[in-house]
C-alpha positions in Angstrom: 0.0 0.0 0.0 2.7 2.0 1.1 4.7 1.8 -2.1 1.5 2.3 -4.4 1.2 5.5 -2.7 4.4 6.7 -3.3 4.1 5.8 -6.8 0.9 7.8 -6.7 2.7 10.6 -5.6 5.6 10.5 -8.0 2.9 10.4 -10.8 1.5 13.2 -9.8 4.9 14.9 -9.7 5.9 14.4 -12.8 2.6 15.1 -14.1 3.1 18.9 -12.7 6.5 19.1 -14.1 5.1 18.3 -17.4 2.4 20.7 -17.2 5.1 23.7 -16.1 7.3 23.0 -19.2 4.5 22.5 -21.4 3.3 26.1 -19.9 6.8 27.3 -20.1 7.1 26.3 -23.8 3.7 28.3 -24.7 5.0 31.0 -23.3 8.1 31.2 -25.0 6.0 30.0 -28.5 3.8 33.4 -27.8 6.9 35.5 -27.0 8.7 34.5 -30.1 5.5 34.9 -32.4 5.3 38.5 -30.6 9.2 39.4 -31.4 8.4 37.9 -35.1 5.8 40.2 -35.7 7.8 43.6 -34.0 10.7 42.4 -36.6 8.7 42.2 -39.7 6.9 45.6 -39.4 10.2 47.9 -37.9 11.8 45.8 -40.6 8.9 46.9 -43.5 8.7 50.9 -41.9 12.4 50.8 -42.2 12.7 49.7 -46.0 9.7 52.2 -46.9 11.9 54.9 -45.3 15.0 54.0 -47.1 13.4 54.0 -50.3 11.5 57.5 -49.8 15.2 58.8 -48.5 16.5 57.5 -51.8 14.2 59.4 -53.8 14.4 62.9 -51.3 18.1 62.8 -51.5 18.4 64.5 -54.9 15.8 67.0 -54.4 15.5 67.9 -50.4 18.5 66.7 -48.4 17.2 68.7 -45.3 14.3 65.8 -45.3 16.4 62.7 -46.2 18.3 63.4 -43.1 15.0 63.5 -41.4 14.0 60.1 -42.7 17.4 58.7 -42.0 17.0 60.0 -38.4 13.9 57.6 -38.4 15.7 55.1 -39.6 18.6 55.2 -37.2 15.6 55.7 -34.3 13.8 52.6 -35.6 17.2 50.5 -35.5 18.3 51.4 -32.2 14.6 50.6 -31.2 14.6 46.9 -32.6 17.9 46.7 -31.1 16.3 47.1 -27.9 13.5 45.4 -28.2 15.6 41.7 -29.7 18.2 42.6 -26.3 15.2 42.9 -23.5 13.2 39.9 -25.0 16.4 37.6 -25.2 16.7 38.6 -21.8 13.2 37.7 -20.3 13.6 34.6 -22.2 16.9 33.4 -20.2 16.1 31.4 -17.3 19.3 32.9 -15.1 16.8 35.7 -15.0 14.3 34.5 -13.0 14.8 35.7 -9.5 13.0 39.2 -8.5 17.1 40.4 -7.9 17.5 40.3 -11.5 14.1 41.5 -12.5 14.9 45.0 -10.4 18.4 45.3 -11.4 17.2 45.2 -15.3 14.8 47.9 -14.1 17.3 50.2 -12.8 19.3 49.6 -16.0 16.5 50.8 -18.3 16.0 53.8 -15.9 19.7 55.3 -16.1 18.8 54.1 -19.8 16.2 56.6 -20.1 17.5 59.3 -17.8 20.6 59.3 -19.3 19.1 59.8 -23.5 16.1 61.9 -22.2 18.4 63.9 -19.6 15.3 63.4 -17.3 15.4 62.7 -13.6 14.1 59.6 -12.5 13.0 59.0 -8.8 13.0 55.1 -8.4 12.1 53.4 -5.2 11.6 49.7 -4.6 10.2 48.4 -1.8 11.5 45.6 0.0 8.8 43.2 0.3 9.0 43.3 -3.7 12.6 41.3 -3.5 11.5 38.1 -2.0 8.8 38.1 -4.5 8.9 35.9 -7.5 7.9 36.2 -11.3 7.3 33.7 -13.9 8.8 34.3 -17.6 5.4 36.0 -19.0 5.0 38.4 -15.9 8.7 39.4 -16.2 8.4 39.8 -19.8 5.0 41.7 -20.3 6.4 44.2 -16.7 9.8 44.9 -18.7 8.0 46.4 -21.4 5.4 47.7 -19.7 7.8 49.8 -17.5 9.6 50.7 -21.0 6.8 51.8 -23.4 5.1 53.7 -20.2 8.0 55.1 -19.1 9.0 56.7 -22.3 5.6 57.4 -23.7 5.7 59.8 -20.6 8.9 61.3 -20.8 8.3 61.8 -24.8 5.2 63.6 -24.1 5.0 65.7 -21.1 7.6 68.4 -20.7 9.0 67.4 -17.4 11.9 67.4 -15.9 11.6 64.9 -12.8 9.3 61.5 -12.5 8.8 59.2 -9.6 8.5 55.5 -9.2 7.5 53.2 -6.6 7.2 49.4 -7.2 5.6 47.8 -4.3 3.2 45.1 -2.9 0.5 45.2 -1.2 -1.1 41.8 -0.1 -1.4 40.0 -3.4 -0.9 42.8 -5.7 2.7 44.2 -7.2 1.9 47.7 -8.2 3.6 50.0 -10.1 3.0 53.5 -9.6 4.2 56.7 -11.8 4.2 60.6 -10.9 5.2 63.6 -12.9 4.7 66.8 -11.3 4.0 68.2 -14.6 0.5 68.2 -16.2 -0.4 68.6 -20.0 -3.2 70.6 -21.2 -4.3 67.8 -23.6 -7.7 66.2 -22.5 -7.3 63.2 -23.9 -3.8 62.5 -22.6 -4.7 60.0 -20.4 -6.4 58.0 -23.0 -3.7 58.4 -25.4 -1.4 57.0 -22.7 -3.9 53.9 -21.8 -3.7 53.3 -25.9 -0.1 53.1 -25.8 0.4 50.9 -23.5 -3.0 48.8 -23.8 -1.1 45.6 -24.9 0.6 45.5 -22.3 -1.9 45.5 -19.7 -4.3 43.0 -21.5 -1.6 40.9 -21.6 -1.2 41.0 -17.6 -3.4 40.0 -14.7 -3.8 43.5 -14.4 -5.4 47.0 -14.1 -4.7 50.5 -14.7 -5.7 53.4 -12.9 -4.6 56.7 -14.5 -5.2 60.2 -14.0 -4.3 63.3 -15.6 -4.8 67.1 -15.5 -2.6 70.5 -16.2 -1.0 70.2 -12.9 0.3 66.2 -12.5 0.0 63.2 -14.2 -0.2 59.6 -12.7 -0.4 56.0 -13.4 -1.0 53.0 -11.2 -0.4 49.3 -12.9 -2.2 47.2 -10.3 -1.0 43.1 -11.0 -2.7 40.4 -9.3 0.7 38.2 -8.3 -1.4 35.5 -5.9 
């Protein structure tokens, strides 16, 4: 009886273990198809730029350097994007340690081409936490595409950061102290980063007038 049990138990085991790599394996199917389909279109903008640079080159250099800008911006942006997927993807990544330390990276990132100020606090009952690879991927670019859709278009000098957790929620909140006067900011902001949320176990709470502007990602963690 004894040892049918712990036959019983071993099935059941491995039966999990199967289940987690078969999970794991989706996820990394869906993250590829997702990188697959950024390539392609920067890849197709990029060659529709370098042909209409082609042709303003002998009539208007003044805008062929503006398209090669755009190209060069669209480059260093897949870049980016191949370098932070690769990364979610590797499993040495997987502790909350490394998930916070490639946050800080993309912060001095961003402060340092924006010459913005970045505030960033992380609280510690967010280190012992842990993420698996969809969570840390989807978060990455979350905090990414927010953070720079933000600094791109409000005219402010200084943002602040907080990642926390409070009972089974990580949040992740963002403050400028600079408003905008356009009313439909905050919806143009929800657009922009609307794949990522959907994508999540998430909400988003966000609220914007002439004086501040502020986001809360809310993500249910268990």
């Amino acid at each position: 009886m004894v040892g049918l049990l712990a036959i019983l138990v071993l099935f059941l085991i491995d039966k999990e273990r199967v289940k987690r790599r078969e999970s794991l394996a989706n996820v990394r199917r869906q993250i590829r198809a997702n990188l697959k389909d950024e390539v392609s279109t920067t890849l197709n903008n990029i060659n529709v730029l370098s042909e209409i640079a082609k042709i303003k080159a002998d009539k208007n250099l003044v805008q062929a350097k503006e398209f090669i800008d755009q190209i060069s911006e669209k480059s260093r942006y897949m870049d980016e994007v191949l370098e932070d997927t690769l990364w979610s993807i590797d499993p040495s990544n997987d502790s909350m340690k490394k998930f916070i330390l490639r946050i800080r990276e993309l912060t001095e990132a961003l402060k340092s081409l924006h010459e913005v100020d970045i505030d960033l606090i992380v609280d510690n009952k967010v280190q012992s936490m842990e993420l698996d690879m969809k969570l840390r991927y989807e978060l990455l670019f979350f905090y990414k595409e927010a953070m720079s859709f933000i600094i791109q278009n409000i005219n402010c000098d200084q943002l602040f950061v907080n990642i926390n957790k409070t009972r089974s929620k990580l949040y992740i909140e963002i403050l400028s102290e600079c408003g905008t006067a356009d009313d439909n900011f905050a919806t143009e902001f929800e657009n922009a980063v609307s794949k990522r949320v959907n994508a999540l176990p998430a909400t988003l709470d966000v609220l914007s007038d002439s004086k501040t502007f502020s986001t809360v990602l809310y993500v249910n963690v268990g």
